[in-house]
C-alpha positions as CSV (number, residue, x, y, z in Angstrom):
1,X,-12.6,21.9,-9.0
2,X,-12.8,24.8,-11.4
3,X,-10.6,28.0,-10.9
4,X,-8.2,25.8,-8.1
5,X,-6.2,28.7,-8.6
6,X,-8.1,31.7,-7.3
7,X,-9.2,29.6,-4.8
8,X,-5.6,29.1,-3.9
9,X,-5.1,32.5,-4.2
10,X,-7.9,33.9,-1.8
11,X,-7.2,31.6,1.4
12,X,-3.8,32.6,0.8
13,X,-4.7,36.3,1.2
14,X,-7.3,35.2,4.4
15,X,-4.6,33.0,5.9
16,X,-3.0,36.6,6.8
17,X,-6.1,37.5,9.0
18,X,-6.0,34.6,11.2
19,X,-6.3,34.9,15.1
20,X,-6.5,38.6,14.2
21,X,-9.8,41.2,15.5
22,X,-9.1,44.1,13.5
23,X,-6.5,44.9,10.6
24,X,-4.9,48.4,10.1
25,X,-5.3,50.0,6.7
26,X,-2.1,48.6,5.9
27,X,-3.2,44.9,6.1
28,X,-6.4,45.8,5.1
29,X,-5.1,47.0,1.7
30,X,-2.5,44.2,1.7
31,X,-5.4,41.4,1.6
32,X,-7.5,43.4,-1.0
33,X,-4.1,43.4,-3.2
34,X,-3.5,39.7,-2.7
35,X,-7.4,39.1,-3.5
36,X,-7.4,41.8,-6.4
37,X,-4.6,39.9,-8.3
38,X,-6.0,36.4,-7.6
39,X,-8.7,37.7,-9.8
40,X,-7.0,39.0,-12.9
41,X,-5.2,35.7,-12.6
42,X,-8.3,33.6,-13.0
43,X,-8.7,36.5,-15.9
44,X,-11.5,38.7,-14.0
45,X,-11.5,41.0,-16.7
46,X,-10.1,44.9,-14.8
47,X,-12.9,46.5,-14.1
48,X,-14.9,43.8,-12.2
49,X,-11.9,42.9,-10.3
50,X,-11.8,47.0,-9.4
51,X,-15.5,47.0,-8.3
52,X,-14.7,43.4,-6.7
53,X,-12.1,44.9,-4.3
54,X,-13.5,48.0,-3.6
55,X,-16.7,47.0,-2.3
56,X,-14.4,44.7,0.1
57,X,-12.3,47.3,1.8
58,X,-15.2,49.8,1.5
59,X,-17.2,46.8,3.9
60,X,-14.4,45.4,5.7
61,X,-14.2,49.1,7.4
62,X,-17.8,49.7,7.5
63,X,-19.3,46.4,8.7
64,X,-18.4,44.8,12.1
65,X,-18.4,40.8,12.0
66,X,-21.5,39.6,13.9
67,X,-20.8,38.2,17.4
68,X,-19.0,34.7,17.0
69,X,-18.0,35.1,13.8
70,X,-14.2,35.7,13.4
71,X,-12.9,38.3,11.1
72,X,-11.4,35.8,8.3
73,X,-15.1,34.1,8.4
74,X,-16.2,37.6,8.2
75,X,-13.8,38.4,5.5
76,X,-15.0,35.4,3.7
77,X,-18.7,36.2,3.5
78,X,-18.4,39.8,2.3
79,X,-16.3,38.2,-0.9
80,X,-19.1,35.6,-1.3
81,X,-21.8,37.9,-1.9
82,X,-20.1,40.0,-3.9
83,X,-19.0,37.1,-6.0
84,X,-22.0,36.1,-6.6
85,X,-23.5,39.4,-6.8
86,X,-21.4,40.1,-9.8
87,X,-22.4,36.3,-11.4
88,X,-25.8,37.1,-11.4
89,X,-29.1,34.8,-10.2
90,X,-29.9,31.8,-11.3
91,X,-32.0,31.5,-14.2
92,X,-35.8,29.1,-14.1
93,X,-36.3,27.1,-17.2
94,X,-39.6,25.1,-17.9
95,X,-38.3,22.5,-20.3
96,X,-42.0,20.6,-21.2
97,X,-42.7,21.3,-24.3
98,X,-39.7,23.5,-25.3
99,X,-37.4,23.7,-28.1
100,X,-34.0,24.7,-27.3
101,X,-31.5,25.7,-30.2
102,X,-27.8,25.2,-29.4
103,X,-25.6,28.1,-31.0
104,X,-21.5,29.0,-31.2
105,X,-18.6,28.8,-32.4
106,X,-16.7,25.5,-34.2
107,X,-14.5,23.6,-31.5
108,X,-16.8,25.2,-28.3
109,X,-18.1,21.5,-27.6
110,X,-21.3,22.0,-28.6
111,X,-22.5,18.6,-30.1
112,X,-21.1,16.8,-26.5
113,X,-22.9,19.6,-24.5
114,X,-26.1,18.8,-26.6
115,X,-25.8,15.2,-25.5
116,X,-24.9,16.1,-21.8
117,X,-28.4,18.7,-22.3
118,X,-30.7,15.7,-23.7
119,X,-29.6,13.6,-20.6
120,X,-29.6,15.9,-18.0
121,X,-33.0,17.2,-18.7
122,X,-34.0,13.2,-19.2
123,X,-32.6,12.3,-15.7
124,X,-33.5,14.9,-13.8
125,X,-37.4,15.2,-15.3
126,X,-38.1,12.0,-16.6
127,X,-38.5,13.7,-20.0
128,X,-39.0,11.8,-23.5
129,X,-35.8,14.3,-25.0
130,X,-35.2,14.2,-28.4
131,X,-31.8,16.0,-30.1
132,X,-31.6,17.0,-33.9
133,X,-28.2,17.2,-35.6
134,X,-28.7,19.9,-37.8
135,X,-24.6,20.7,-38.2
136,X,-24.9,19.6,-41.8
137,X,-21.1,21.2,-42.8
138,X,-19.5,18.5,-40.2
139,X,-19.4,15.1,-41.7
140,X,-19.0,13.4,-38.3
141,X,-21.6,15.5,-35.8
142,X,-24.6,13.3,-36.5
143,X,-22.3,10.1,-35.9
144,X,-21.0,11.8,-33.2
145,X,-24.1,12.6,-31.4
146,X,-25.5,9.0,-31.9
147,X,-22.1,7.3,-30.4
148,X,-22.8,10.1,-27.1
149,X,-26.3,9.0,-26.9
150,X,-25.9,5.0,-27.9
151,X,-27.1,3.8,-24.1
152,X,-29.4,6.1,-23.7
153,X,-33.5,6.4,-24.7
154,X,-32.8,9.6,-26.3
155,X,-34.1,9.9,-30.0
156,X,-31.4,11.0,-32.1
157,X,-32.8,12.3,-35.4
158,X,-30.0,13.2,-38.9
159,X,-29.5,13.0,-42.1
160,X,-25.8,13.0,-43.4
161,X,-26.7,12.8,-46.5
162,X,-28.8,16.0,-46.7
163,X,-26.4,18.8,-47.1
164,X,-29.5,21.6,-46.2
165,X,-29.4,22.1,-42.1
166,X,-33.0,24.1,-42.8
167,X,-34.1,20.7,-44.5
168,X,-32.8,18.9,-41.9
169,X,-34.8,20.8,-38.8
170,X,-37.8,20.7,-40.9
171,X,-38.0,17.2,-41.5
172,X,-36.3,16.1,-37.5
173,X,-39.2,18.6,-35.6
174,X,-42.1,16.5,-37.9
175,X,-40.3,13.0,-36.7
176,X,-40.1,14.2,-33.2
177,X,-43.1,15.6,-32.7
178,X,-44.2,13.4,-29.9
179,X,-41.1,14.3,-27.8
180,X,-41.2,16.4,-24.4
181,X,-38.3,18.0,-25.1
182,X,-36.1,18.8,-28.5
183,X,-32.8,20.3,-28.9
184,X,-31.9,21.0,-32.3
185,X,-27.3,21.1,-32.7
186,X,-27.0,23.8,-35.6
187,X,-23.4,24.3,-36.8
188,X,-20.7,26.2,-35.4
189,X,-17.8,28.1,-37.5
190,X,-14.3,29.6,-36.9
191,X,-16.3,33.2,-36.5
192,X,-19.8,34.2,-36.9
193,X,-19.3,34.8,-40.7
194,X,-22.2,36.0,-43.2
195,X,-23.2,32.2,-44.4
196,X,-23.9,31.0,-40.3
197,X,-26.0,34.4,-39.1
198,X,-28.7,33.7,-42.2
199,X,-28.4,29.9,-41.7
200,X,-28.9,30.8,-38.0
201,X,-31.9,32.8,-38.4
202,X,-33.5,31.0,-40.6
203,X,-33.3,27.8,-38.1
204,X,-34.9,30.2,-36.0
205,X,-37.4,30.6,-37.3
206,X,-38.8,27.1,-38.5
207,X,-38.3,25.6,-35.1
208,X,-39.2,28.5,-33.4
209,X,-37.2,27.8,-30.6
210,X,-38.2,28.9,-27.0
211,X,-34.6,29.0,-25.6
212,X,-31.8,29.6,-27.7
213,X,-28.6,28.3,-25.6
214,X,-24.9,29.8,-26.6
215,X,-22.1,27.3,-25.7
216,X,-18.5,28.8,-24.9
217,X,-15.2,27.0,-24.1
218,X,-14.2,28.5,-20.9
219,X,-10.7,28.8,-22.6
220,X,-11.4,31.5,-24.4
221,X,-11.6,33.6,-21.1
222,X,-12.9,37.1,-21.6
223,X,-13.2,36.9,-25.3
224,X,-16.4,34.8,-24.2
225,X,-18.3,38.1,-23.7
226,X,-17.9,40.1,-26.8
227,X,-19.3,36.7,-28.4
228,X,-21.9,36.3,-26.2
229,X,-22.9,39.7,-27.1
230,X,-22.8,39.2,-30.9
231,X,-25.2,35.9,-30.6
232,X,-27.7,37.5,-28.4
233,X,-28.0,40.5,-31.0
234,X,-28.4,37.4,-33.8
235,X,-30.7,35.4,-31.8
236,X,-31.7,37.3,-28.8
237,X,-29.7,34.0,-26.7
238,X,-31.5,33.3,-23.5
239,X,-29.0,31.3,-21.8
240,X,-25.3,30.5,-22.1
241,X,-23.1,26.9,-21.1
242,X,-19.6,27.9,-20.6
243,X,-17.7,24.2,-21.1
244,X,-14.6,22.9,-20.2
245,X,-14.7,25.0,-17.1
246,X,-12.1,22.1,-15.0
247,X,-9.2,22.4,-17.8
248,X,-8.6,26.3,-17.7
249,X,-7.3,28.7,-15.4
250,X,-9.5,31.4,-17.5
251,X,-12.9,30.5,-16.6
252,X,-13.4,33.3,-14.2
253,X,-12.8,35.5,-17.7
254,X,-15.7,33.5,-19.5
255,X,-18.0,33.6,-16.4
256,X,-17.7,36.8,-15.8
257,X,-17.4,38.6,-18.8
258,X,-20.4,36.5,-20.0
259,X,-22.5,38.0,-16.8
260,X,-21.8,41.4,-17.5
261,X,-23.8,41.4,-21.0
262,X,-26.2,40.4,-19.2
263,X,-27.1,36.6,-20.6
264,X,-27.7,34.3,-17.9
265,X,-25.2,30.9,-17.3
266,X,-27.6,28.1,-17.2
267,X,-25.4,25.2,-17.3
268,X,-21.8,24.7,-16.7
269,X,-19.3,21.5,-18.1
270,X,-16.7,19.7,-16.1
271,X,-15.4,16.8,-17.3
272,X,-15.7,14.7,-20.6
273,X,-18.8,12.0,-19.1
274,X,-22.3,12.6,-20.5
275,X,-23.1,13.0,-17.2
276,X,-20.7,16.0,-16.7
277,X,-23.1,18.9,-16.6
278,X,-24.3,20.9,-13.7
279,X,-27.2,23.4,-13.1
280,X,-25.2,27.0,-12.7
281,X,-26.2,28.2,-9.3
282,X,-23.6,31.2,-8.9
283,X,-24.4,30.6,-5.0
284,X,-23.8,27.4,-4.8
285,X,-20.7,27.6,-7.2
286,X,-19.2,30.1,-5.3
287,X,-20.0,28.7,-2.0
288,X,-17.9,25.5,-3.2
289,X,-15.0,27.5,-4.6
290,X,-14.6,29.2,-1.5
291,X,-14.3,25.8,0.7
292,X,-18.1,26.9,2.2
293,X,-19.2,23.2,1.0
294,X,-22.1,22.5,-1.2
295,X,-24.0,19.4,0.1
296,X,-27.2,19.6,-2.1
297,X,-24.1,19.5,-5.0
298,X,-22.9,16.5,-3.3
299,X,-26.1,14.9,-3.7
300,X,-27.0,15.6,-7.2
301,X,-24.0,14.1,-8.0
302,X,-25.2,10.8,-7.1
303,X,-26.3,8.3,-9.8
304,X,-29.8,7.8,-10.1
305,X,-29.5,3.9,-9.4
306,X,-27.5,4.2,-6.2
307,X,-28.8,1.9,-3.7
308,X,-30.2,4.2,-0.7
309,X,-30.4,1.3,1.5
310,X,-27.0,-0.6,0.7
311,X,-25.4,2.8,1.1
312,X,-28.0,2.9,4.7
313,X,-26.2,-0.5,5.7
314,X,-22.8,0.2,5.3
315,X,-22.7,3.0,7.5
316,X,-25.1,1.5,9.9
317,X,-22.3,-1.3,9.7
318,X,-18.8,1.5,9.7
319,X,-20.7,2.7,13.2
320,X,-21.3,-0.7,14.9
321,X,-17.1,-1.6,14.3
322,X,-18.5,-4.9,12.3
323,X,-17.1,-2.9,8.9
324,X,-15.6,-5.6,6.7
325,X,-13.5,-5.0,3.7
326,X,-16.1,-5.5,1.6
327,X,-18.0,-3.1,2.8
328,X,-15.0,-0.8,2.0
329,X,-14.7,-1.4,-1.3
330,X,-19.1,-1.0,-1.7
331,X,-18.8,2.0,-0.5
332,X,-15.4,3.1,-2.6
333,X,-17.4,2.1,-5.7
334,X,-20.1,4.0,-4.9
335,X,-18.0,7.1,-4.4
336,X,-16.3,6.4,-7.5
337,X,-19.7,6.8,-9.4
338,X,-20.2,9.7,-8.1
339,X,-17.1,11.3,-9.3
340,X,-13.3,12.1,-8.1
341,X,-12.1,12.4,-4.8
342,X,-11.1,16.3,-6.0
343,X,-14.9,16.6,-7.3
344,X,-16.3,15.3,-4.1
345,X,-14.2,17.2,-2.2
346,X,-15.3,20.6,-3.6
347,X,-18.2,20.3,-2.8
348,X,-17.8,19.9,1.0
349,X,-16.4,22.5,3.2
350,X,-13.2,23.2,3.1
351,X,-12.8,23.7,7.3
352,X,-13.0,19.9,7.2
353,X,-9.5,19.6,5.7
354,X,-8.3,22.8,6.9
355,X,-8.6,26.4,6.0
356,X,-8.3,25.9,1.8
357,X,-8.4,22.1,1.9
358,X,-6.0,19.7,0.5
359,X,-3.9,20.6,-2.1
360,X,-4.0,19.2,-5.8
361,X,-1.1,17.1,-4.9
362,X,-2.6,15.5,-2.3
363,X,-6.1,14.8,-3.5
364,X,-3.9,13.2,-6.6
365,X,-2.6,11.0,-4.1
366,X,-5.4,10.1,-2.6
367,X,-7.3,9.2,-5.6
368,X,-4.1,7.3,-7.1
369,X,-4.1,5.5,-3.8
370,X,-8.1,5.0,-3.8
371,X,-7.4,3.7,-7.6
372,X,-5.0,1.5,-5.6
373,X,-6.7,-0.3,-3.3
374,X,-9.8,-1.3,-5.6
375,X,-7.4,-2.8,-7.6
376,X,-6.2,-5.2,-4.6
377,X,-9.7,-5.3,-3.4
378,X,-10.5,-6.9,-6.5
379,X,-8.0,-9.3,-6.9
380,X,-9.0,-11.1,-3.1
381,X,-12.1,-13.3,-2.7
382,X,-15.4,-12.4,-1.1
383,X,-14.5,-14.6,2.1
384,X,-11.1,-12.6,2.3
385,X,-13.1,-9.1,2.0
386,X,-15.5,-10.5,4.3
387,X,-12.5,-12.2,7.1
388,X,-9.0,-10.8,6.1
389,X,-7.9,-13.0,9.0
390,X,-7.8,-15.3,5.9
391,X,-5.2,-13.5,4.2
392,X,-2.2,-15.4,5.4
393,X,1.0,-15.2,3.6
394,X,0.4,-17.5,0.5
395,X,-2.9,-15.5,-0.2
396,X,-1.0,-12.0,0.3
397,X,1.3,-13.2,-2.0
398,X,-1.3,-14.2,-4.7
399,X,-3.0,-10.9,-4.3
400,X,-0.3,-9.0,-4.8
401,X,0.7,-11.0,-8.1
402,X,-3.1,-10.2,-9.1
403,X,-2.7,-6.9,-8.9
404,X,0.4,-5.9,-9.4
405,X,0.9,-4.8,-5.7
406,X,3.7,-6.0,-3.7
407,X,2.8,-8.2,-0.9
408,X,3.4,-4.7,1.9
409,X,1.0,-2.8,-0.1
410,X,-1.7,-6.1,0.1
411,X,-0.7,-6.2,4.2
412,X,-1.2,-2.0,4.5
């Protein structure tokens, strides 16, 4: 998952308070040193990472861990509060009727995140969603935004041709008018320069948008928040998607640096997939990136057309002993619509593997060797999936030429 490194980090600096029931100041300080530079790793910008740790010693020699509840566990739940504490609530948003501007800066993935938005809000609500691509200076967003949205019921509304974004948003909002929902992509630059602030507020201002959303490339770290506070002086921003949060060991800079002007994160991006866009929850997020699990996570990362009862049958099946390989290889395709085996795994609780999980190595493993074994599975028949008895050496051996296995790989 996102930030793998300070998650790294902490348990190591927990792993030191196992079996223990009380830690002199030495340890005490040594764990809050170990935590306090996990932080500024993930790029905590200085002086949350100071409040951060010292609101952790301050409590770890205040507050007693509640009966049954061992002093890592204890150690644990103090950081998760304050975590989130310092991430800020969650932020409602009533889409019916709304129109949400998308603002930033060039290269910040705003065009895919406006695509990701339009389904999201579609899936989720059962919205009619309409997007307008009013980045008239980049020749290929409207193109681009169509290709995102090709399989999808989402009306896509440009004009390439017209080189006026204000045009543009005046004619999309009277095409679209009978939509639920419209986000309107404006055009991002290398800095907010003169030319984008007035063609910013003037867009404002004809579509009169109700939530005007800031997108931020989590690689920019901490840099994120001095941004974030320029937009929300230019268009009083009332929520921010930091993207690209799984291909940078900066995002805790973005995240938190964006919190502390006080703009809400409404939406985070992992992954390049439409699909790849999640509700920010900073108790749920932290709750995963501390291995404390995140079920509900788990289950909105399910495809809307999973079969509930096929899934039902299979396990009904895996607990009766009858499981066939064909039900292995249902169920491994359903798991790999719902997403990796290192996003799955985030979102459960990390005691299941051990006190910080598996390591990346080994979840790359795992999936390679998941990636594997569909790859046989598909090369057999259905009467070999259903009765490998049947797979005697000839059909091993034709398998394994199928798939590019060799024939001990098709027999494991």
């Amino acid at each position: 998952m996102a930030l793998d490194g300070l998650r790294s980090g902490i348990f190591g600096a927990l792993s030191a308070l196992k079996g223990k029931r009380k830690l002199d100041e030495g340890e005490l300080s040594d764990m809050v040193r170990s935590i306090k530079k996990s932080l500024l790793e993930a790029d905590f910008n200085v002086r949350q990472t100071k409040e951060i740790s010292e609101r952790l010693e301050q409590r770890m020699r205040d507050e007693e861990p509640r009966p049954g509840i061992t002093l890592q566990t204890h150690a644990l739940n103090i950081l998760y509060t304050e975590l989130v504490r310092i991430l800020g609530k969650p932020r409602e948003i009533h889409p019916h009727g709304q129109t949400i501007l998308m603002v930033g800066l060039y290269g910040q993935g705003k065009t895919t995140t406006t695509a990701k938005l339009a389904e999201w809000w579609r899936k989720r609500h059962g919205m009619k969603v309409a997007v307008i691509e009013a980045d008239s200076h980049r020749p290929g967003a409207y193109a681009q935004l169509q290709q995102l949205l090709a399989d999808t019921p989402t009306t896509v509304y440009g004009d390439p041709d017209e080189k006026d974004a204000l045009t543009i948003v005046r004619n999309g909002i009277a095409a679209v008018g009978d939509a639920d929902l419209v986000i309107i992509d404006t055009a991002g630059r290398d800095r907010l320069d003169d030319e984008l602030q007035v063609e910013l507020e003037n867009i404002h201002k004809v579509a009169n948008a109700t939530e005007r959303f800031l997108v931020i490339d989590a690689q920019v770290g901490q840099a994120a928040g001095p941004v974030a506070a320029n937009f929300h002086d230019l268009v009083d921003i009332t929520g921010v998607i930091v993207t690209k949060l799984d291909g940078t060991a900066r995002g805790g800079g973005a995240l938190s640096t964006v919190a502390a002007t006080g703009a809400p994160i409404v939406f985070i991006g992992e992954g390049e997939k439409v699909g790849d866009l999640e509700l920010f929850e900073s108790d749920r997020f932290i709750s995963r990136l501390l291995g404390m699990g995140d079920i509900q996570g788990l289950i909105d990362l399910a495809p809307d057309d999973l079969d509930a009862e096929e899934a039902q049958r299979i396990a009904e099946r895996l607990m009766s002993g009858r499981f066939s390989l064909h039900d292995m290889d249902q169920q491994m395709e359903m798991m790999s619509r719902i997403g990796t085996v290192d996003r799955i795994m985030s979102h459960m609780p990390a005691g299941m593997f051990g006190l910080g999980g598996m390591s990346p190595r080994q979840k790359k493993e795992m999936q390679t060797n998941l990636d594997r074994f569909r790859v046989i599975m598909d090369s057999m028949t259905a009467d070999e999936k259903n009765e490998p008895t049947l797979l005697k050496q000839e059909r091993i051996r034709r398998v394994a030429r199928g798939s590019g296995a060799t024939e001990k790989e098709v027999r494991a």
